[in-house]
Structure formats: structure tokens, C-alpha cells
TORPA-357785 format. One record per atom (N, C-alpha, C, CB): atom name; x, y, z; residue in one letter. Coordinates in nm, 2 decimals. Glycine has a CB too. Layout:
<pts>
 vexdren   east  north     up milo
      CA      X      Y      Z    a
...
</pts>
This chain:
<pts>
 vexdren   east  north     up milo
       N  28.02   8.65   0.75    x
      CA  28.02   8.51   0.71    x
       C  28.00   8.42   0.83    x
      CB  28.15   8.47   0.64    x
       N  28.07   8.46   0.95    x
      CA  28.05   8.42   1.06    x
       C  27.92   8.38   1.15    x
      CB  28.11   8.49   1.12    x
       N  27.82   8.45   1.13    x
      CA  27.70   8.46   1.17    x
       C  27.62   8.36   1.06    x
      CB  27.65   8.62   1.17    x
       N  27.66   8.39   0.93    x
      CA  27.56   8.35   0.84    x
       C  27.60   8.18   0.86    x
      CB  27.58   8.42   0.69    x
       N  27.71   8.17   0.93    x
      CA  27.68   7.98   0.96    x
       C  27.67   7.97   1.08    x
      CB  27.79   7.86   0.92    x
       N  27.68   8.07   1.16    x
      CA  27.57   8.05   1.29    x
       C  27.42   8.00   1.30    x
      CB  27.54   8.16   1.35    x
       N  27.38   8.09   1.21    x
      CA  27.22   8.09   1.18    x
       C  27.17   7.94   1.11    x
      CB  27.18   8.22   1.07    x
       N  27.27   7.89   0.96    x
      CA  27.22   7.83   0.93    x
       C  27.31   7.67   1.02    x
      CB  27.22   7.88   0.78    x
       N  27.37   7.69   1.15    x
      CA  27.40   7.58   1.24    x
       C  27.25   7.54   1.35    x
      CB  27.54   7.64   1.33    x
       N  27.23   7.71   1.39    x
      CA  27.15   7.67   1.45    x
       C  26.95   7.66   1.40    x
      CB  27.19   7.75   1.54    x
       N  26.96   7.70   1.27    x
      CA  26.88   7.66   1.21    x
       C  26.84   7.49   1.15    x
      CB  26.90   7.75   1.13    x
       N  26.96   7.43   1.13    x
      CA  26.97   7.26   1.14    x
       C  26.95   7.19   1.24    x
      CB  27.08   7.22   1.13    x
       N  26.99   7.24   1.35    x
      CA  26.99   7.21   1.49    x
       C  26.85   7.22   1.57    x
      CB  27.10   7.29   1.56    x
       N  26.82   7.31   1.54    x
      CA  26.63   7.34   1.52    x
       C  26.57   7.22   1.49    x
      CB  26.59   7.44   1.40    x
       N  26.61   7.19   1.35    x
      CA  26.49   7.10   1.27    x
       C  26.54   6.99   1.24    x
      CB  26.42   7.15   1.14    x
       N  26.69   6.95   1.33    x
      CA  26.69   6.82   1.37    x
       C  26.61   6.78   1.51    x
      CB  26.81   6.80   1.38    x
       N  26.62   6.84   1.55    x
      CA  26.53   6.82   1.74    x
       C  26.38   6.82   1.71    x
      CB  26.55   6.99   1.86    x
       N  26.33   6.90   1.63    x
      CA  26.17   6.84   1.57    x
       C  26.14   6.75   1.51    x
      CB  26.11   6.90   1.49    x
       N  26.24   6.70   1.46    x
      CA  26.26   6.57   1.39    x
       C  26.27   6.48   1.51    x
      CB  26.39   6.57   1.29    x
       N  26.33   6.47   1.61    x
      CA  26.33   6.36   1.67    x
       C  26.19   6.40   1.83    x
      CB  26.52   6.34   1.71    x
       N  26.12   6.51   1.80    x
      CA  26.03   6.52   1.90    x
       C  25.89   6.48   1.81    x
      CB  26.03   6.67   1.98    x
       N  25.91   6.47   1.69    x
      CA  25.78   6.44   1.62    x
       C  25.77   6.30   1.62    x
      CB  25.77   6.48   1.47    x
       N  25.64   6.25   1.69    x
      CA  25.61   6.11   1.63    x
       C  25.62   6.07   1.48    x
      CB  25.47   6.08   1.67    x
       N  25.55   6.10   1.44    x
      CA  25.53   6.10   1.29    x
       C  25.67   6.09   1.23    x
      CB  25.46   6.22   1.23    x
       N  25.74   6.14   1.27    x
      CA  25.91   6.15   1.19    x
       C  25.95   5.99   1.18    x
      CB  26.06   6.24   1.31    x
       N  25.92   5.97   1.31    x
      CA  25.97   5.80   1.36    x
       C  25.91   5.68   1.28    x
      CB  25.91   5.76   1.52    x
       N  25.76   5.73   1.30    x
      CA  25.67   5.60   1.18    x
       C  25.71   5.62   1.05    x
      CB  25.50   5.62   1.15    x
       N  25.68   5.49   1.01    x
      CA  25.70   5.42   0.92    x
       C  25.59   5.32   0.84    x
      CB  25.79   5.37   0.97    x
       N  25.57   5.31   0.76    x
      CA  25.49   5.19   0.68    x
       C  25.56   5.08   0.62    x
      CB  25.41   5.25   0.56    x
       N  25.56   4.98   0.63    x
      CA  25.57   4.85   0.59    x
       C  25.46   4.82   0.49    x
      CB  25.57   4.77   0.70    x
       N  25.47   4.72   0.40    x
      CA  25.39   4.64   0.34    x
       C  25.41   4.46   0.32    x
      CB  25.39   4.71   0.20    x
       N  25.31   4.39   0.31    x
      CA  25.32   4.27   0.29    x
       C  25.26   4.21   0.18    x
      CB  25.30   4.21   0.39    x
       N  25.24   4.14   0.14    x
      CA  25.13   4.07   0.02    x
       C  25.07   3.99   0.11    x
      CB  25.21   3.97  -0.14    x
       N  24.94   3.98   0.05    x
      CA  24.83   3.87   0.11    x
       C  24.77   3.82  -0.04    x
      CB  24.67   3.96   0.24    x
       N  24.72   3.65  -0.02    x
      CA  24.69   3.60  -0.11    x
       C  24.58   3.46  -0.05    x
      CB  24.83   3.59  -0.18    x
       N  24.52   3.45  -0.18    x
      CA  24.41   3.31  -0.06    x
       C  24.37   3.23  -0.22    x
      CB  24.19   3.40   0.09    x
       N  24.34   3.13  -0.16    x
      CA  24.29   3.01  -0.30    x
       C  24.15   3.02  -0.25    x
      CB  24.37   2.82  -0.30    x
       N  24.04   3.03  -0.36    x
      CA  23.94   3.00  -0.32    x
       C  23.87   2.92  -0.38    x
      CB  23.88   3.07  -0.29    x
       N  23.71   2.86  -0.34    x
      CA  23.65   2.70  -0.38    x
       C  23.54   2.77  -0.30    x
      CB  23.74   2.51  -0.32    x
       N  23.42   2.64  -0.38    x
      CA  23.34   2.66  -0.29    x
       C  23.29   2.47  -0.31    x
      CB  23.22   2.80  -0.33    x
       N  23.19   2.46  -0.20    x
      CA  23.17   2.30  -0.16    x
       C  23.01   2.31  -0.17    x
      CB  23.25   2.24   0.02    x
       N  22.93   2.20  -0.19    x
      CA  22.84   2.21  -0.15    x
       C  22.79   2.07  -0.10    x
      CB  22.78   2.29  -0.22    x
       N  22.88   1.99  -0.09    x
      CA  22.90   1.87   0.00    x
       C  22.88   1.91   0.17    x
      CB  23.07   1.81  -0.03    x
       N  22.80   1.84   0.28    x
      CA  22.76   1.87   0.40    x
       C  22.70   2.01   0.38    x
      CB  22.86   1.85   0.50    x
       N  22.65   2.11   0.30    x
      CA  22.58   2.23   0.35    x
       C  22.70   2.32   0.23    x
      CB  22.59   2.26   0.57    x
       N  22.60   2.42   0.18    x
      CA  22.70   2.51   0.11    x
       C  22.83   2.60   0.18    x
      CB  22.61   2.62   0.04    x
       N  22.94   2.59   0.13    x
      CA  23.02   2.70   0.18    x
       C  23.10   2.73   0.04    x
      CB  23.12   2.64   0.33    x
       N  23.18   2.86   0.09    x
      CA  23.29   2.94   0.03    x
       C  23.44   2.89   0.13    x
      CB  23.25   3.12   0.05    x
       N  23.51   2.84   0.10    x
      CA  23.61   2.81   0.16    x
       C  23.77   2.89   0.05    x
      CB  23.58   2.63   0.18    x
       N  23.90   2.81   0.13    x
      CA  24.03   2.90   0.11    x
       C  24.11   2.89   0.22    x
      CB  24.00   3.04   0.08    x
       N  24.23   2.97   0.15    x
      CA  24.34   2.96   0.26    x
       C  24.44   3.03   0.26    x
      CB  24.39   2.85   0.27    x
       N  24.44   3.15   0.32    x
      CA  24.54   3.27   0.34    x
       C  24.66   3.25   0.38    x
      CB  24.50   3.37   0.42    x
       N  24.76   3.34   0.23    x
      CA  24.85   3.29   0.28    x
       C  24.98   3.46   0.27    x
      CB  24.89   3.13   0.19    x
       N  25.10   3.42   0.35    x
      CA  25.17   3.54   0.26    x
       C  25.29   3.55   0.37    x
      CB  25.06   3.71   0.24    x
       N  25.39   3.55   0.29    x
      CA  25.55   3.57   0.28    x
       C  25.57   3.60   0.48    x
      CB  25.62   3.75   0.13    x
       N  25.44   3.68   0.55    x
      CA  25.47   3.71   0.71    x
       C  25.35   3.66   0.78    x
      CB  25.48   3.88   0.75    x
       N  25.38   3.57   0.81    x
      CA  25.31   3.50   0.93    x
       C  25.18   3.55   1.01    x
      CB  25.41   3.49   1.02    x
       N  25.21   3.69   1.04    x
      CA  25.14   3.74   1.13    x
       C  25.02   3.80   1.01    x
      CB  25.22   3.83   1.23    x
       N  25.03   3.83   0.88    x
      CA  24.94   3.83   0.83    x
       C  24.84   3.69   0.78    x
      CB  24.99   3.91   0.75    x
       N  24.85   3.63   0.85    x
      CA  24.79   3.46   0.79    x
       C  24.65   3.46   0.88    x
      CB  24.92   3.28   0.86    x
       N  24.71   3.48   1.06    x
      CA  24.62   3.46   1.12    x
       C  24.55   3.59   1.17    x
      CB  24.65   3.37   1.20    x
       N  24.40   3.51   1.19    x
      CA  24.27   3.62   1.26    x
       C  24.26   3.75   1.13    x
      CB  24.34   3.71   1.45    x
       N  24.25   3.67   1.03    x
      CA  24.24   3.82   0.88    x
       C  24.03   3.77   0.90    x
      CB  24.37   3.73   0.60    x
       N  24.00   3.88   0.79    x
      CA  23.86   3.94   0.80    x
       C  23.88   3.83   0.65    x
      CB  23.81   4.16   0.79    x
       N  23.79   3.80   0.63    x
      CA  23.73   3.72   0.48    x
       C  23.60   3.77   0.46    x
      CB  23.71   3.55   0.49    x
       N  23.60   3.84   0.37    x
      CA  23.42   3.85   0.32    x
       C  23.41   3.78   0.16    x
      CB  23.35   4.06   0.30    x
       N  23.31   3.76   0.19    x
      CA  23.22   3.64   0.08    x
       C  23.09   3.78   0.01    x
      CB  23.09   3.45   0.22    x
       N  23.14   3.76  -0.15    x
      CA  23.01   3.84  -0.23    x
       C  22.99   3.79  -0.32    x
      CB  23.02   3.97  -0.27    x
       N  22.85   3.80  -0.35    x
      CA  22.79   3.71  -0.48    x
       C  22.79   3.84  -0.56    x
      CB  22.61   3.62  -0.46    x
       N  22.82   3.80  -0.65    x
      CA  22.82   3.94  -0.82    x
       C  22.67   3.95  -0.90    x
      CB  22.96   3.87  -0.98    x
       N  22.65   4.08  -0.85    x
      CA  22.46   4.06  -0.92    x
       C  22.51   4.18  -1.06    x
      CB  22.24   4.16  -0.76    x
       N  22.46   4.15  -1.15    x
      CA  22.54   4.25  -1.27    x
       C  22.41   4.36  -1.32    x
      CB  22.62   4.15  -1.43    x
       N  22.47   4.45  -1.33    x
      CA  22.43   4.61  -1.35    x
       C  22.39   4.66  -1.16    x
      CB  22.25   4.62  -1.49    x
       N  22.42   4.60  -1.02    x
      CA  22.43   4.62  -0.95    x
       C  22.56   4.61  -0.86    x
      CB  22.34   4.58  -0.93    x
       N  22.58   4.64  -0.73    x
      CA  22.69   4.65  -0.66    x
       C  22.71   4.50  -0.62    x
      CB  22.67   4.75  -0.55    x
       N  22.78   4.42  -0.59    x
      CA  22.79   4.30  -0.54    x
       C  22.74   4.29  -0.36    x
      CB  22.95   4.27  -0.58    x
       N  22.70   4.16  -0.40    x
      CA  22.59   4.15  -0.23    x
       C  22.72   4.13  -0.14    x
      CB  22.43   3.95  -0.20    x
       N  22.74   4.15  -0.02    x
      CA  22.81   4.07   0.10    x
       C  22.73   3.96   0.13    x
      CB  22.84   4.14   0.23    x
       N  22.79   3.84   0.14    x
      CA  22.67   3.75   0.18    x
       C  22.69   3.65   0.30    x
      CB  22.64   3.66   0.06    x
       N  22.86   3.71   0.33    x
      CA  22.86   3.61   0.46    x
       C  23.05   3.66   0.50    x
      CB  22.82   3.38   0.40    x
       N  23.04   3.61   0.60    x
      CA  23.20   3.69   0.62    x
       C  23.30   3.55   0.74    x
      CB  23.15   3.91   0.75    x
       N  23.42   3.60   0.74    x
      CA  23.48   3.45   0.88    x
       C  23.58   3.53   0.93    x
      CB  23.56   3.24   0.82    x
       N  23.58   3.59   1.06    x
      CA  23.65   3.69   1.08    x
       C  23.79   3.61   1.17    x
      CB  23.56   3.80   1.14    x
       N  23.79   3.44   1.14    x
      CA  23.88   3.37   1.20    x
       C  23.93   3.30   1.15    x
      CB  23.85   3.33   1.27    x
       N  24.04   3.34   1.09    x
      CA  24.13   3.20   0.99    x
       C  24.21   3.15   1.07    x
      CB  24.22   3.23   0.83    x
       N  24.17   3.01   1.04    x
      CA  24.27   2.93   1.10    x
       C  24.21   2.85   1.17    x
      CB  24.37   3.00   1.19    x
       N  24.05   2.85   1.15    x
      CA  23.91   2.78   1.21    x
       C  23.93   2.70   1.13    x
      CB  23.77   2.86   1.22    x
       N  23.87   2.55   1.15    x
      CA  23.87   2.47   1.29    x
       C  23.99   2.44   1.30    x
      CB  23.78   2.35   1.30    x
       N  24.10   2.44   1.28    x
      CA  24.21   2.41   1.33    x
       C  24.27   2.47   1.44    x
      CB  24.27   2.40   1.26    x
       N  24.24   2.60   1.42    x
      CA  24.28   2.71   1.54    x
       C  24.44   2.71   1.52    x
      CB  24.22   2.66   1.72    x
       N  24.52   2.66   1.45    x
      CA  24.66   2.67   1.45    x
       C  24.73   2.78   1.34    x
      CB  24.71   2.53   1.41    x
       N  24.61   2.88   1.33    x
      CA  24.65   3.00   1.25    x
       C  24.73   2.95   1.12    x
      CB  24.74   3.10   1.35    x
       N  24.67   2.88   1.05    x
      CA  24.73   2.83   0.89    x
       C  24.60   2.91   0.79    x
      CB  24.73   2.60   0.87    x
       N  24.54   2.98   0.84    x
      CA  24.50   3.06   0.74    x
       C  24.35   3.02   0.68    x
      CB  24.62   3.06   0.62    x
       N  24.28   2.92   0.72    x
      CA  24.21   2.83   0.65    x
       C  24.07   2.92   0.68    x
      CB  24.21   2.67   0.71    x
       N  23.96   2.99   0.61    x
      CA  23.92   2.98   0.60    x
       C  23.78   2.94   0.56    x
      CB  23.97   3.00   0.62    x
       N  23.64   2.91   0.61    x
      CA  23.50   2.90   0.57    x
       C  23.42   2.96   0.59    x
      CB  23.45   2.83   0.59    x
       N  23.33   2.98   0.50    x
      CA  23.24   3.06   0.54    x
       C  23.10   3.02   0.47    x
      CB  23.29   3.19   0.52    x
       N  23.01   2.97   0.55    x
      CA  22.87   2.89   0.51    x
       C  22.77   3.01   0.43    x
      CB  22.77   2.81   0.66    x
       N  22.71   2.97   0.35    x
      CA  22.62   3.04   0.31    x
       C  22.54   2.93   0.22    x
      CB  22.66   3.17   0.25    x
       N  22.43   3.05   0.16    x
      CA  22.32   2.99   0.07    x
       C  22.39   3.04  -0.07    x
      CB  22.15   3.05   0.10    x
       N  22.50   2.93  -0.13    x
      CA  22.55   2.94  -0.23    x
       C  22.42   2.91  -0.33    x
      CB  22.66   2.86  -0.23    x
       N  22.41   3.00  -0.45    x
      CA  22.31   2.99  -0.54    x
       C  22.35   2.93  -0.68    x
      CB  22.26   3.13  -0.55    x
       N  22.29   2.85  -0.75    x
      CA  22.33   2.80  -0.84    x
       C  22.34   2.90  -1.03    x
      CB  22.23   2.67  -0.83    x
       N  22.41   2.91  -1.06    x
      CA  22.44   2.99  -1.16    x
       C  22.50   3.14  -1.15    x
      CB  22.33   2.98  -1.21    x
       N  22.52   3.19  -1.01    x
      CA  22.57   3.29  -0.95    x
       C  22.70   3.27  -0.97    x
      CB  22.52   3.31  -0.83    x
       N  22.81   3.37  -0.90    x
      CA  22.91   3.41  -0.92    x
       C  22.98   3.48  -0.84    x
      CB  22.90   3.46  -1.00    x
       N  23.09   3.43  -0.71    x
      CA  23.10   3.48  -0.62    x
       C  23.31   3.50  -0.57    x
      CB  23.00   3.40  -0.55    x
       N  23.34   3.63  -0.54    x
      CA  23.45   3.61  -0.49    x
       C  23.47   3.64  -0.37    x
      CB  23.53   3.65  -0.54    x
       N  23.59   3.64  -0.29    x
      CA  23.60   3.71  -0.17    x
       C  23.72   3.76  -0.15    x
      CB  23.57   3.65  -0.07    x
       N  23.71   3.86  -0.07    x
      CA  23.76   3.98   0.00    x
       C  23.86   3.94   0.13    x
      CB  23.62   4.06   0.05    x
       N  23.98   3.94   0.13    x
      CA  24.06   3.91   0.22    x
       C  24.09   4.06   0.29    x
      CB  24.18   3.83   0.16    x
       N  24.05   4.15   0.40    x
      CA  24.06   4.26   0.43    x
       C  24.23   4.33   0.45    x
      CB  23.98   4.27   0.53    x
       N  24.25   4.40   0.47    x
      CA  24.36   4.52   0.52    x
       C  24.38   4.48   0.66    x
      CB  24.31   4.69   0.51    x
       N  24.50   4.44   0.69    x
      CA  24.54   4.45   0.87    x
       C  24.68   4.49   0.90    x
      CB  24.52   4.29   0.96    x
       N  24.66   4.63   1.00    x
      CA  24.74   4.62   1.05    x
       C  24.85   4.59   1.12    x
      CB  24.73   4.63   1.04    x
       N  24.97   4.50   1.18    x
      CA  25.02   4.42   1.25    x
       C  25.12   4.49   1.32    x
      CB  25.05   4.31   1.18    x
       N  25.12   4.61   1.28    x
      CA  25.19   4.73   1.35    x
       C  25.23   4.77   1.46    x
      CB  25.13   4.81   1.35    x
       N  25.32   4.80   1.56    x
      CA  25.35   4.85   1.69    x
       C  25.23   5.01   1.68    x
      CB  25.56   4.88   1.72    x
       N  25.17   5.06   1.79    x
      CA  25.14   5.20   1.77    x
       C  25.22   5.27   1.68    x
      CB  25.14   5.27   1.89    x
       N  25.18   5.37   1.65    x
      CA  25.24   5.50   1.54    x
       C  25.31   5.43   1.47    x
      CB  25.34   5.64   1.59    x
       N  25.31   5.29   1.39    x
      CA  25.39   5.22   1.29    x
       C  25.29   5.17   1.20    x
      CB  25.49   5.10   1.35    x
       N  25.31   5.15   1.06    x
      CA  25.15   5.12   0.96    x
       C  25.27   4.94   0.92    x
      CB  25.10   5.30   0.75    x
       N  25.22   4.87   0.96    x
      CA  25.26   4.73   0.92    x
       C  25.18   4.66   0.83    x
      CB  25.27   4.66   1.03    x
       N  25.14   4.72   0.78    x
      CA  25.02   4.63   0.69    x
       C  24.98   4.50   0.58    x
      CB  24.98   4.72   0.62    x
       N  24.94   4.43   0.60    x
      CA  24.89   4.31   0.56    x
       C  24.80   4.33   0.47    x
      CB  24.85   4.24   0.66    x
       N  24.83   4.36   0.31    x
      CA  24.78   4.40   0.18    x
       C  24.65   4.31   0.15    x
      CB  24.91   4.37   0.07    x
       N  24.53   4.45   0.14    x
      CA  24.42   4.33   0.11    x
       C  24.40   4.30  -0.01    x
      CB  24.29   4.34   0.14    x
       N  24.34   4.18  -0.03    x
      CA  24.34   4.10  -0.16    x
       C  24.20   4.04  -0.21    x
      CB  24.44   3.98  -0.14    x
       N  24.18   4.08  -0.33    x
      CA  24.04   4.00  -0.39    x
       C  24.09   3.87  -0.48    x
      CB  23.95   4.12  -0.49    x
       N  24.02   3.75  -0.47    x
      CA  24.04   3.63  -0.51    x
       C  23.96   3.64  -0.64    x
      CB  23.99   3.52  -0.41    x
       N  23.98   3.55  -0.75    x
      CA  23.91   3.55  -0.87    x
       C  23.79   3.55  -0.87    x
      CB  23.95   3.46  -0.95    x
       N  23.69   3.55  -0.94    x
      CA  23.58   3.53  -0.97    x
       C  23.49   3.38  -0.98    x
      CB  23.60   3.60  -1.07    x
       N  23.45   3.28  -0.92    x
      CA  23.39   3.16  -0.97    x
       C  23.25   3.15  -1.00    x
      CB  23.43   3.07  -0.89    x
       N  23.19   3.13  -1.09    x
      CA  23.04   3.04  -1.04    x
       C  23.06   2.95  -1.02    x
      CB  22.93   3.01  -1.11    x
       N  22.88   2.91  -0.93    x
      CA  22.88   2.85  -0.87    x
       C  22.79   2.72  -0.92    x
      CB  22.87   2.91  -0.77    x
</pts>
């Protein structure tokens, strides 16, 4: 009996110490929600515009925006992208634009991407989000 909780002492003791030499043990994943209003203008020049927002800050600013027009019985076009929200203000409130050749009777949403905000070996992620559907 003596041995048999030797073994299973030092068998714990084992695969607690792998446990703390594995990176991976340590990471972790986080999640956040991301969310954006979108419009489009075609006052001064066409654009797709919006404004990212979500419960952590650090998911607001410098997110990927892509812009796609919906062609049906095909894949939707990318038609323009703003890989800087918070432009022109630069005060990281989330705002993006993005100019294109908005087409009349078309149909377009966009794509707020996936970011990590993570320390290394940590998944912090900033949830990507597709915006409704509008024509235009």
C-alpha cells in the first residue's frame, strides 16, 4: 500500500511540473464582442462608412474593415477595405471609411475582421463581425 502511494505521489508530482513547464498549460483565450453601424454616403464621392464598437477598447482601434458588394448566384466581390479606424480623427473611436464605386441597385455589407490583442502565447481576441446587408 505503501509504494502504491508512492507511485501514484510521484506520478502527480510528474504531471504537475509538465504542467507548469508547458507553455500551452499557461495560455489562455479570451473573447470580446465587436460590433459596427453601417451607411453608405454618396454626398462628396461614394463611400461605405461606420463605427466600431465593443465593451474593450482595445478592440475599437486599428481593426481591418472590408467592404463587399453581394453579386447573387456568385461569391461576394471585396471592393475596398480601411485598415484604420479611428481615421480622420485618429483618436481611435472606431470610425471607419471606406471610398469606393458604390453601384446603384447593388447590395453591400462589411466585414469587421478577427484581432488579436493578446500578450504572446495568450489568444485575446476581438470577435469578427459582419454588418447587415444594405442596398445601395
Amino acid at each position: 500500500m505503501r509504494t502504491h502511494s508512492a507511485i501514484l505521489l510521484t506520478l502527480g508530482l510528474c504531471v504537475s511540473l509538465l504542467a507548469v513547464a508547458s507553455p500551452s498549460a499557461t495560455a489562455h483565450t479570451r473573447r470580446w464582442g465587436t460590433s459596427s453601424s453601417f451607411g453608405m454616403t454618396a454626398s462628396g464621392g461614394k463611400a461605405a462608412l461606420g463605427t466600431v464598437t465593443s465593451k474593450k477598447a482595445a478592440c475599437v482601434k486599428n481593426r481591418k474593415v472590408k467592404l463587399f458588394m453581394v453579386r447573387p448566384g456568385k461569391k461576394a466581390k471585396q471592393i475596398g477595405v480601411d485598415r484604420r479606424t479611428g481615421a480622420p480623427s485618429g483618436n481611435g473611436d472606431g470610425y471607419w471609411v471606406i471610398p469606393a464605386n458604390l453601384k446603384k441597385g447593388k447590395r453591400y455589407y462589411a466585414v469587421i475582421t478577427q484581432k488579436n490583442i493578446g500578450p504572446k502565447g495568450h489568444k485575446h481576441l476581438c470577435r469578427k463581425y459582419r454588418t447587415s446587408t444594405l442596398p445601395f
